[in-house]
C-alpha positions in Angstrom: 5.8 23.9 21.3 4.0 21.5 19.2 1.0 20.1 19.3 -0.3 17.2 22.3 -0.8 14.0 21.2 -4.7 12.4 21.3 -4.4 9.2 22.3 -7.6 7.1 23.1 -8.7 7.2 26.5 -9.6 4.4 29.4 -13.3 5.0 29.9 -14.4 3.8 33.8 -18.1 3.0 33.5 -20.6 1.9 36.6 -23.3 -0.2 35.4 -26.0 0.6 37.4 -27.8 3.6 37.4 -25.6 4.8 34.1 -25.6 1.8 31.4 -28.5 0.2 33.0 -31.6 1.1 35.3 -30.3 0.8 39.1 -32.4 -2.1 40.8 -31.8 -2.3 44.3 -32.8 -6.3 44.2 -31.6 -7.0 40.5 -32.6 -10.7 41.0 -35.6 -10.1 40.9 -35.5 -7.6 37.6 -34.3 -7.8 34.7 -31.8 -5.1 34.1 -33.2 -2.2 31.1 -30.5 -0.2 29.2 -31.1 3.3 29.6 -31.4 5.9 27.2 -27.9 6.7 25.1 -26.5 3.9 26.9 -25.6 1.5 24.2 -25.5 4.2 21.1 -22.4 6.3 23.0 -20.5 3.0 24.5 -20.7 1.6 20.5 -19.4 5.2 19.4 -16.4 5.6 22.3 -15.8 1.8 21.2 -15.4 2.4 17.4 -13.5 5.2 18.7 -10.8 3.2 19.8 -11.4 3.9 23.8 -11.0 1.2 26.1 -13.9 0.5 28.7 -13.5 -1.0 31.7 -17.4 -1.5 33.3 -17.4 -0.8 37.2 -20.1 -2.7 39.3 -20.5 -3.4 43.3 -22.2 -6.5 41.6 -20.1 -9.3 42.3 -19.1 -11.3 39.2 -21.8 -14.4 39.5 -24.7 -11.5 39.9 -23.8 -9.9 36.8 -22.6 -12.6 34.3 -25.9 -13.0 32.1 -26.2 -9.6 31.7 -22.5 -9.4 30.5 -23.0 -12.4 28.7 -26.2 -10.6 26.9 -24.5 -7.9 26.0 -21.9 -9.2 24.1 -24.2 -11.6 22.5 -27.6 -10.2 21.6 -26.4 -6.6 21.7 -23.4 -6.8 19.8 -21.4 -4.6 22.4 -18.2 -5.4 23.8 -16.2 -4.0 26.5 -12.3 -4.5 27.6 -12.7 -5.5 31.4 -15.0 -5.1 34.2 -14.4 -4.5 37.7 -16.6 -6.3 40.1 -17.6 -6.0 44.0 -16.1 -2.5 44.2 -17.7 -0.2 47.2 -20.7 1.5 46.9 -19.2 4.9 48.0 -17.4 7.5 46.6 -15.0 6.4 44.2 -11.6 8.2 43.1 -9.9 8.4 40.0 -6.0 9.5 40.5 -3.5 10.0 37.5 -0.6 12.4 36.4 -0.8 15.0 34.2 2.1 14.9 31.9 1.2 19.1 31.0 0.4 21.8 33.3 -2.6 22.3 31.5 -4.0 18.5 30.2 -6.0 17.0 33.1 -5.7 13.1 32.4 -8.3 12.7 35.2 -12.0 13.7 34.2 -15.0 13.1 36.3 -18.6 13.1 35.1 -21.4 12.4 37.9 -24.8 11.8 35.9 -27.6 11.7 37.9 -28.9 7.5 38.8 -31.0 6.3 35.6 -31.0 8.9 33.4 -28.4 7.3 30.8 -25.4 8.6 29.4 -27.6 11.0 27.5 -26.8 14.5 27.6 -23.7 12.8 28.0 -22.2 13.5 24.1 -22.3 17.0 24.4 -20.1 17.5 27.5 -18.0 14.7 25.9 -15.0 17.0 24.8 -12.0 15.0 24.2 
């Protein structure tokens, strides 16, 4: 049998509490990138993965800080999926071999950053 092809993967995100400090008014704060945040999401970028940011934000709440990261941080994304719940969320795929798991799960504890986060990273 030969060897499974590495393609890049589809990297789900949330925003807050992951990328950026969770707020529980964020009108009234400005939103602070966590630690490894921006360093890891460059890396997975350059990498060729796509990321799709996740946010129970709807989409006029979060717009500037969208629109500041693209700008003044020089980070971009591939889609972001707004107004989603604030409970458990799932993550369903196939797995094309017995043994390759196309559905990983990471829960990181709320604003701590993605570090840490590069070490379990194993694909």
């Amino acid at each position: 049998m030969g060897e499974v092809e590495v393609r890049p993967a589809t990297i789900f995100i949330d925003l807050d509490g992951t990328i950026v400090k969770h707020n529980y008014n964020p009108q009234e704060q400005m939103d602070e990138l966590l630690p490894g945040s921006l360093k890891l999401l460059r890396r997975w970028k350059a990498e060729g993965h796509k990321i799709i940011l996740t946010t129970a934000r709807d989409t006029r709440d979060c717009r500037m800080f969208l629109n500041a990261m693209r700008e003044q941080l020089s980070f971009t994304f591939d889609d972001v999926i707004t107004g989603i719940t604030a409970g458990p969320r799932f993550l369903i795929n196939d797995r094309k071999h017995p043994d390759a798991d196309k559905a990983i799960a990471f829960n990181l504890d709320r604003n701590v950053g993605l570090v840490g986060l590069e070490e379990d990273w194993k694909y």
